[in-house]
C-alpha positions in Angstrom: 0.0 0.0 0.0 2.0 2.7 -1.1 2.1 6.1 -0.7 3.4 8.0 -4.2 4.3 11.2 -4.4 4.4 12.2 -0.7 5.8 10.8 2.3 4.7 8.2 4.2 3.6 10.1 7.6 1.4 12.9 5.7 -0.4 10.0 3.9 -0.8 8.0 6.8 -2.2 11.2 8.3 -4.1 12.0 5.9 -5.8 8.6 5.9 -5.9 8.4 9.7 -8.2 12.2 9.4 -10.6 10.6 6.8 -11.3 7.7 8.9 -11.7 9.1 11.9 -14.2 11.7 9.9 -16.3 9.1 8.1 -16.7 6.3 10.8 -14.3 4.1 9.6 -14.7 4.9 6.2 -12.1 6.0 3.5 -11.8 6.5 -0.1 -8.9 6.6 -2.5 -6.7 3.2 -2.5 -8.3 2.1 0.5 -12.0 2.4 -0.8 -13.8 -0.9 0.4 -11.1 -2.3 2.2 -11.2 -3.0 6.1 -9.1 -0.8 8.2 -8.4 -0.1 11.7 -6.5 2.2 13.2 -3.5 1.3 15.8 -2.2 2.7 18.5 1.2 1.3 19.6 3.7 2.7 22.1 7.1 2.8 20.9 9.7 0.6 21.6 12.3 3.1 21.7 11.0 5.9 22.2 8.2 5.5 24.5 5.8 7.7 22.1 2.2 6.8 20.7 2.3 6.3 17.2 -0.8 5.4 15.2 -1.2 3.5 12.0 -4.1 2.9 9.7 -3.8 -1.1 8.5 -5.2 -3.6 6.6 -7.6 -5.3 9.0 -9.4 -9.2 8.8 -12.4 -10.4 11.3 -11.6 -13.2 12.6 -14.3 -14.3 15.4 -13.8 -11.9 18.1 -10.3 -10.7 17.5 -9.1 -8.6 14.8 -6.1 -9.5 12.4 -3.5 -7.2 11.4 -0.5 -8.1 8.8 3.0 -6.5 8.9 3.4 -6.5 5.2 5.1 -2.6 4.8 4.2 -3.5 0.9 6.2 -5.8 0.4 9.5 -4.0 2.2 13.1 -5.8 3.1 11.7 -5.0 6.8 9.1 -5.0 9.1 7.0 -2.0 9.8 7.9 -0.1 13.0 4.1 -0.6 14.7 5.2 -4.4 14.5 8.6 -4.2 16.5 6.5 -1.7 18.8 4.0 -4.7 19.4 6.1 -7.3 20.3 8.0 -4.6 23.0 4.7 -3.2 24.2 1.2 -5.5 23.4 -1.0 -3.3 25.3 -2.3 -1.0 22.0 -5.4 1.1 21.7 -7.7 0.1 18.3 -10.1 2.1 16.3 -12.5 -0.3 14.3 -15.2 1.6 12.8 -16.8 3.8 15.5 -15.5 2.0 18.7 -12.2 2.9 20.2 -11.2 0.1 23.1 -8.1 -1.2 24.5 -6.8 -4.2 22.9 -3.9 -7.0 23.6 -1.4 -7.5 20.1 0.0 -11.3 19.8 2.2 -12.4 17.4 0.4 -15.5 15.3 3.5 -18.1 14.3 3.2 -21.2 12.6 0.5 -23.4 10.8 -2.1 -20.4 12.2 -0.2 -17.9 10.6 0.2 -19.8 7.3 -3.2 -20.1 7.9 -4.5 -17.1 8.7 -2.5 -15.2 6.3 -3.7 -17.1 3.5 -7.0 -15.8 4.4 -6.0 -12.7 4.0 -4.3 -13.2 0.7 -8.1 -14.5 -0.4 -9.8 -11.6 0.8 -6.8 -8.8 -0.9 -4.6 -10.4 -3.6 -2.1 -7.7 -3.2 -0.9 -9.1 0.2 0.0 -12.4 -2.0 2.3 -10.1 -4.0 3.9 -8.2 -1.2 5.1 -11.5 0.6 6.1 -12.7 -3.5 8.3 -8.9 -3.1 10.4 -9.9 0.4 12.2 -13.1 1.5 10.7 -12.0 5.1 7.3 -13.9 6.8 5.2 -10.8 6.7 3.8 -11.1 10.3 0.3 -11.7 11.3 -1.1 -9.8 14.9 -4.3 -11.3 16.3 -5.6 -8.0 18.6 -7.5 -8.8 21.4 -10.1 -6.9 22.9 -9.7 -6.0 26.8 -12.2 -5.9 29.4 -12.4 -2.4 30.4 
């Protein structure tokens, strides 16, 4: 999911502003696609970062999938994750507290081939790296 001619944090931005002004809902690449917005606390630097992503139902957990398009590494929210698990998510119109595990294994062949099913293009960003393009299951918390 790239971000031509600008740079990655104003078009994350910009993305992050029309989702959280349309309930959940964007246009432009994303159009019909299902998002969420992630909170994660740095594992360096301690700050909140949020990134919209690529999201799959999956009972009542959410999926998320490190693929940074394809990219030699893993995006930053991942690395923040496995430091700091306790993220915030924004799924539509509900914000809540969530729990980030890293899915290894046959359920992450699994559930990653889902996801290919579902949007194609995550087929050809894991054809683009020699990494395993991670796959999150977020939990919801009890408040």
């Amino acid at each position: 999911m790239s971000a031509p001619e600008q740079s990655i944090d104003d078009w994350n931005r910009q993305v992050i502003e029309e989702f959280r002004a349309n309930d959940g809902k964007v246009g432009g690449y994303f159009a019909g696609s299902t998002l969420l917005l992630l909170t994660t606390t740095g594992a360096k630097s301690g700050r909140r970062r949020t990134s919209p992503l690529a999201a799959l139902r999956d009972g009542d957990r959410l999926l998320v999938f490190g693929s940074n398009a394809g990219g030699p590494r893993h995006p930053a929210w991942y690395h923040n994750v496995l430091a700091n698990p306790e993220v915030t998510v924004e799924f539509g119109t509900e914000t809540y507290a969530a729990t980030a595990v890293d899915i290894q294994g046959e359920e992450h062949d699994e559930l990653y081939a889902r996801q290919v099913k579902v949007a194609p293009v995550f087929g050809e960003y894991q054809e683009k790296t020699t990494r395993v393009i991670p796959v999150v299951a977020l939990y919801r918390r009890d408040s």
